[in-house]
C-alpha positions in Angstrom: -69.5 54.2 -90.9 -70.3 51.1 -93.1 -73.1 49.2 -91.9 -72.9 45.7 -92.6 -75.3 44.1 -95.1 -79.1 43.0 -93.8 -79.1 38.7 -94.7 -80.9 37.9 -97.3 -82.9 34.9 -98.2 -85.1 35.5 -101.7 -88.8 33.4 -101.9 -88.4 34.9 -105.6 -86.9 32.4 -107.9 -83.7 33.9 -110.4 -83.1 32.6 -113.9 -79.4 32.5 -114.3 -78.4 33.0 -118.1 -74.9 31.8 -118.9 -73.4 30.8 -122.1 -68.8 30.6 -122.6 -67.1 33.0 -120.0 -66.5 31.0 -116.6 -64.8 33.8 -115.0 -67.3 36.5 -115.3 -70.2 33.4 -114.6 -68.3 32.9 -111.2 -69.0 36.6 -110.1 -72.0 36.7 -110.4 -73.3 34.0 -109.1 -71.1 34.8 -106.4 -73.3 37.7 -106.0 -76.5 35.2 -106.5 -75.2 32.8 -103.5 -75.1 35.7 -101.3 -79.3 36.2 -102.0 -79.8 32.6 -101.6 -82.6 31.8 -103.5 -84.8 29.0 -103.1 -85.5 28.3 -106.3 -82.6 28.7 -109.0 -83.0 28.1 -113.0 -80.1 28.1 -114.9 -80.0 28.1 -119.2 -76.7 27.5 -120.7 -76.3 28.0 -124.6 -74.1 25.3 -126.5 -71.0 26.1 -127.6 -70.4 27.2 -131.2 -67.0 25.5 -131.8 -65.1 22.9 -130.3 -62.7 25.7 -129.1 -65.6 26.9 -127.0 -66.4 23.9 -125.7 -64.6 23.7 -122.4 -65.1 27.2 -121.4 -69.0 26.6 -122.0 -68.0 23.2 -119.7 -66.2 25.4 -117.5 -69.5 28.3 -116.9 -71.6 25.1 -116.4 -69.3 24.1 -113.5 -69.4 27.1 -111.9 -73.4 26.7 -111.1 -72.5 23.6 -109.6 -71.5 25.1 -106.5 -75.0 25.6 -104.7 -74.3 25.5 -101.5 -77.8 26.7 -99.7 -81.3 24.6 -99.6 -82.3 25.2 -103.2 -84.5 23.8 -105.2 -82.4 23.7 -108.5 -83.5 23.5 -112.2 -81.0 23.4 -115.3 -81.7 23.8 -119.2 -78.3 23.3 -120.9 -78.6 23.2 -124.3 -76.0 20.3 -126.6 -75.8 22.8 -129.4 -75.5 26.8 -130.0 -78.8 27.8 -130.7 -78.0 31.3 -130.6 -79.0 34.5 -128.7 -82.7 34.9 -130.1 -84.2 30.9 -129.9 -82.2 30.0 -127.0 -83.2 32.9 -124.3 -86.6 33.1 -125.7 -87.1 29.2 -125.3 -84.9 29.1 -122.0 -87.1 31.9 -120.7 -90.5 30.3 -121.9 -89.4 27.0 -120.4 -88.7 29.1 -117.2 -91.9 30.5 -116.7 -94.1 27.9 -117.3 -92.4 26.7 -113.9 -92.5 29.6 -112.0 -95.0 32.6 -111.9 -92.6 35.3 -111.6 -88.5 35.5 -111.7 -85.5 37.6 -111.0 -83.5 37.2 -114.5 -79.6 37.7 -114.5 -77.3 37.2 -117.6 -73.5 36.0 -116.6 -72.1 39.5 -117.1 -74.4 42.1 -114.9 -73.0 42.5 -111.4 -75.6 43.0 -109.3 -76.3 45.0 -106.2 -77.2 43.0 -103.0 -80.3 45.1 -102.7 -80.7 44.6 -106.6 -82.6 40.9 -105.5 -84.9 42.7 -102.6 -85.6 45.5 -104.8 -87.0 42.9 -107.6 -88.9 40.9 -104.9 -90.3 43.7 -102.8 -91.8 45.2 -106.4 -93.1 41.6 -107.8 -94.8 41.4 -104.6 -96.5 45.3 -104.5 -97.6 44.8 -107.9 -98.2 41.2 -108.6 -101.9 41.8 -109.9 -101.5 44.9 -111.4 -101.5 44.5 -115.2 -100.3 48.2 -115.9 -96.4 46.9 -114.6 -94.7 44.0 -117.0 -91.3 44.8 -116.3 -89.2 45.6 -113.3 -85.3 47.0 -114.0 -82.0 47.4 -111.6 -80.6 49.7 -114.6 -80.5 53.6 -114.1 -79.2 55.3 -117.1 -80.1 58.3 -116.3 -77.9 61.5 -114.4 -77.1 61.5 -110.8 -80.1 64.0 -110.4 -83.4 62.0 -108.5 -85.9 62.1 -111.2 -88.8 60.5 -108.9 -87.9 61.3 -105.2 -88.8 57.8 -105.1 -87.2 54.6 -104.6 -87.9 54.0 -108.3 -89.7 55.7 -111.7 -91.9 54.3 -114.2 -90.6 54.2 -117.9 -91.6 53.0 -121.4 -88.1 51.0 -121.5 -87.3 47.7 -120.3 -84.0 47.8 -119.9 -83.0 44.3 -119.7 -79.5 44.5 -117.9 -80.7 42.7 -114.4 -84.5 42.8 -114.6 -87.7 40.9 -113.7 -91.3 39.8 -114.5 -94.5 37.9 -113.7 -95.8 34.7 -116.1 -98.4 36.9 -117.0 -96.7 39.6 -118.3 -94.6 36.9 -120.2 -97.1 35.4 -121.7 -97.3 38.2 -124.2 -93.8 37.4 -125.7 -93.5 36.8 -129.2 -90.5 36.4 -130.7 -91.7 36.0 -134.5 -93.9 39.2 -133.6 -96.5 38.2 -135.4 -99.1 41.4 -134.5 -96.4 44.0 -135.8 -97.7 44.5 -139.1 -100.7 45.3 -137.9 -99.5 47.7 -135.6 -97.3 49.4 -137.6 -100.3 49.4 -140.3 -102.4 51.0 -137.3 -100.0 53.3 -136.7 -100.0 52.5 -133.1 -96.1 53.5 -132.5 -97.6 56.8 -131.7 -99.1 55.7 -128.7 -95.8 55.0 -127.3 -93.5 57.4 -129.0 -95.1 61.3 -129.6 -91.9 61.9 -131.1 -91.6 61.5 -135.1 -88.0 60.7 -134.9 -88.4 58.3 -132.2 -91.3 56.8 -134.0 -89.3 56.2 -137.3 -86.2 54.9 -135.3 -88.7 52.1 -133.1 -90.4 51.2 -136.3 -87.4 50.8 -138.3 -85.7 48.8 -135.9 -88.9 46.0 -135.2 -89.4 45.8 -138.8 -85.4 44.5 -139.1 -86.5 42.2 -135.9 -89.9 41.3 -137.9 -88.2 40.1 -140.4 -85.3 38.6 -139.0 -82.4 40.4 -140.2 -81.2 41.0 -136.3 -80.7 38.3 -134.4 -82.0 39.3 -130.9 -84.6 38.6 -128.1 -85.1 41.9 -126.4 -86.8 44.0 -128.8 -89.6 41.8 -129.3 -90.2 41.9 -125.2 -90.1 45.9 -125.3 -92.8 45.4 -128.3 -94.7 43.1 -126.1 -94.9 45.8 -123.1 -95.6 48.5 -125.8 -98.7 46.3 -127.3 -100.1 46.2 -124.1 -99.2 49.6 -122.9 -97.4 48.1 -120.4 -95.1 50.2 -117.6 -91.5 49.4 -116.6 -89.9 50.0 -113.2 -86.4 51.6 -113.0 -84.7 52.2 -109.7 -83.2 55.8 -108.7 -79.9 54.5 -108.2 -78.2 52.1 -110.9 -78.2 48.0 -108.9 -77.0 46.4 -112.1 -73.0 46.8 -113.6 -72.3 45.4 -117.1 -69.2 44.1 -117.0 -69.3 42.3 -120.4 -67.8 45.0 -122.4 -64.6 42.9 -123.9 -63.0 41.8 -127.0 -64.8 38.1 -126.3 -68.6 39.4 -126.2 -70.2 39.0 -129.1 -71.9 42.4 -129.2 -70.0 44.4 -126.9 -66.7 44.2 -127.8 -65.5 47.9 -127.2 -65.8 50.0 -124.5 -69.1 52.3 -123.8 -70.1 54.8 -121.5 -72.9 52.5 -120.2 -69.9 49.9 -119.2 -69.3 49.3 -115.6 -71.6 52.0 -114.7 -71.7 52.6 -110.5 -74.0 51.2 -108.5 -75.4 52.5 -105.4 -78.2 50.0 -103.3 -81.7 50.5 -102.4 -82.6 48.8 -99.3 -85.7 51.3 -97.9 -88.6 51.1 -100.5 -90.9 54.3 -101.1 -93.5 53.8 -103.3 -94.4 56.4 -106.0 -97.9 58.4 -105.6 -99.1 57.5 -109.0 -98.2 55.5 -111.7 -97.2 57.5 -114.5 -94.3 57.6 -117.1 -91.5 59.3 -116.3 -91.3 61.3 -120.1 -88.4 63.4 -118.9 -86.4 60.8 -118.1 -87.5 59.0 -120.9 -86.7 61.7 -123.3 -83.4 61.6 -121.7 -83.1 58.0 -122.3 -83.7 58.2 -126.2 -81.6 61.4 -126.4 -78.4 60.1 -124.8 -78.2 56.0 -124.9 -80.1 55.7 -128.3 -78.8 58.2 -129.9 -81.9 60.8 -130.2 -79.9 63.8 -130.2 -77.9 62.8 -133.3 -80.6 62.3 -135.2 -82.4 65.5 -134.4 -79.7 67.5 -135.9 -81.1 66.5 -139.9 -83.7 68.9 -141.0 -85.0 65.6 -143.3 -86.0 63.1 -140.1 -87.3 60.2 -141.8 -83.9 59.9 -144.2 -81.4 60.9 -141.4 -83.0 58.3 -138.9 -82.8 55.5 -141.9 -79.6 56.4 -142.9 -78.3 56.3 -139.1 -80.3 52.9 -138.1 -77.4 50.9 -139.5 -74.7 52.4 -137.4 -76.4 52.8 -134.5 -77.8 49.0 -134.5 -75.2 48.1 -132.5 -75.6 50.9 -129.7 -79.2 50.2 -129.2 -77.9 46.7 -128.6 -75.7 48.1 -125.7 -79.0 49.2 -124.2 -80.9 46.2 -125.0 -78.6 43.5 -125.3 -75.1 44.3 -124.2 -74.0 40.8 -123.1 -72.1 37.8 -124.1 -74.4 35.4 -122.8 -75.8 33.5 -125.7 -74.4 33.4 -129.1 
């Protein structure tokens, strides 16, 4: 027997992220109304053509439809200022407003729970510097890694996800310490792994120097710098439903595409706050395409050589949405 869903009224302010597809925007905020924050933030890209235009119009119109006591904030931008300046401003003009945030892009679907899960955790580790990043995405197999509510990973999986200000505040995304870090070698830390050290390094020295145009590899740098900790739930609270022919990096179909979700209303806490390395393992093995590259008896040229084609499937991990340029 179905039981019906508990009401929900979020303290926890979200950051909507919307950019050109109104119809997709509409469902999720949908999904937002129903959590009824009180305070909303919504960053809108501009258009990039004067086709794209009135469907930018149109996903602006759709977070016009507040309906609940909210205390709303809007950063629209009048020109495309692409994926990589206009989250990373959007975001830093969102958190020097609020101390911590539930962030949603317009094409993950989120749970109900998805919003309690993200405030119960900001809450239970609010001054705990070990945690930057919270997650609703669970790529992993239907087997309970944690026998918890949730797991802690290296990866900041960025499909439906939330932080504090301070953890923020270590975003940079010129990433001006990586030199030094790759100099120092410090990839290790993170990655024990030679292939996965080559594949990471490769990959922020193309961000580094700006030959990919993204955001979210500099914020999975920032945890690593610190040695920060994400949170993933047990049970996927996030669906990407972005994967079409008008995304601008997920045009095709992928197995992480409208992935099931199953909600987490009762929270148990894990006993101690470690990494997860099997299901991390797991994670570099099957979404970023670890097993591949371990077939090559020469790592460092197979992993170069495979970079290229797999830029675009790390993006599916990272980056799989539509939402700004």
């Amino acid at each position: 027997m179905d039981h019906p869903l508990p009401e929900i009224s979020l303290s926890t302010p979200v950051i909507f992220m919307i950019f050109n597809r109104p119809d997709l925007t509409s469902l999720v905020f949908e999904e937002i109304a129903k959590a009824k924050p009180k305070t909303l933030l919504i960053l809108a890209d501009g258009p990039r053509n004067s086709e794209e235009a009135q469907k930018c119009l149109e996903a602006r119109r759709v977070t016009e439809r507040v309906s609940w006591d909210c205390e709303l904030f809007t950063n629209f931008a009048d020109r495309n200022m692409g994926c990589k300046s206009r989250i990373t401003s959007g975001l830093d003009w969102a958190f020097s407003i609020v101390e911590e945030a539930i962030v949603l892009e317009d094409d993950c679907l989120p749970t109900p729970s998805f919003f309690t899960f993200c405030e119960k955790l900001l809450k239970h580790y609010r001054l705990d510097n070990r945690i930057m990043h919270i997650s609703g995405n669970n790529f992993q197999p239907a087997t309970d890694r944690s026998g918890f509510s949730y797991y802690f990973s290296k990866y900041s999986h960025i499909w439906g996800w939330a932080t504090w200000r301070r953890a923020w505040r270590y975003y940079d995304k010129e990433m001006r310490t990586w030199p030094h870090f790759r100099n120092a070698n410090l990839i290790r830390v993170s990655c024990e792994d030679p292939v996965e050290q080559v594949y990471w390094t490769d990959l922020f020295d193309q961000t580094f120097s700006g030959s990919l145009d993204t955001w979210d590899l500099q914020w999975l740098y920032a945890c690593w710098s610190q040695s920060g900790l994400s949170i993933l739930p047990t049970s996927n609270l996030v669906s990407n439903i972005g994967f079409r022919p008008d995304a601008t990096h997920t045009p095709s179909p992928n197995l992480l595409a409208h992935l099931p979700t199953k909600d987490i209303w009762d929270m148990s806490h894990p006993s101690f706050v470690i990494l997860n390395k099997e299901a991390d393992d797991f994670t570099f093995d099957n979404v970023f395409g670890g097993r591949l590259l371990r077939k090559n008896k020469t790592i460092v040229g197979r992993v170069r050589h495979f970079i290229s084609k797999l830029k675009r499937a790390v993006l599916y991990a990272f980056k799989p949405h539509n939402a700004f340029g």
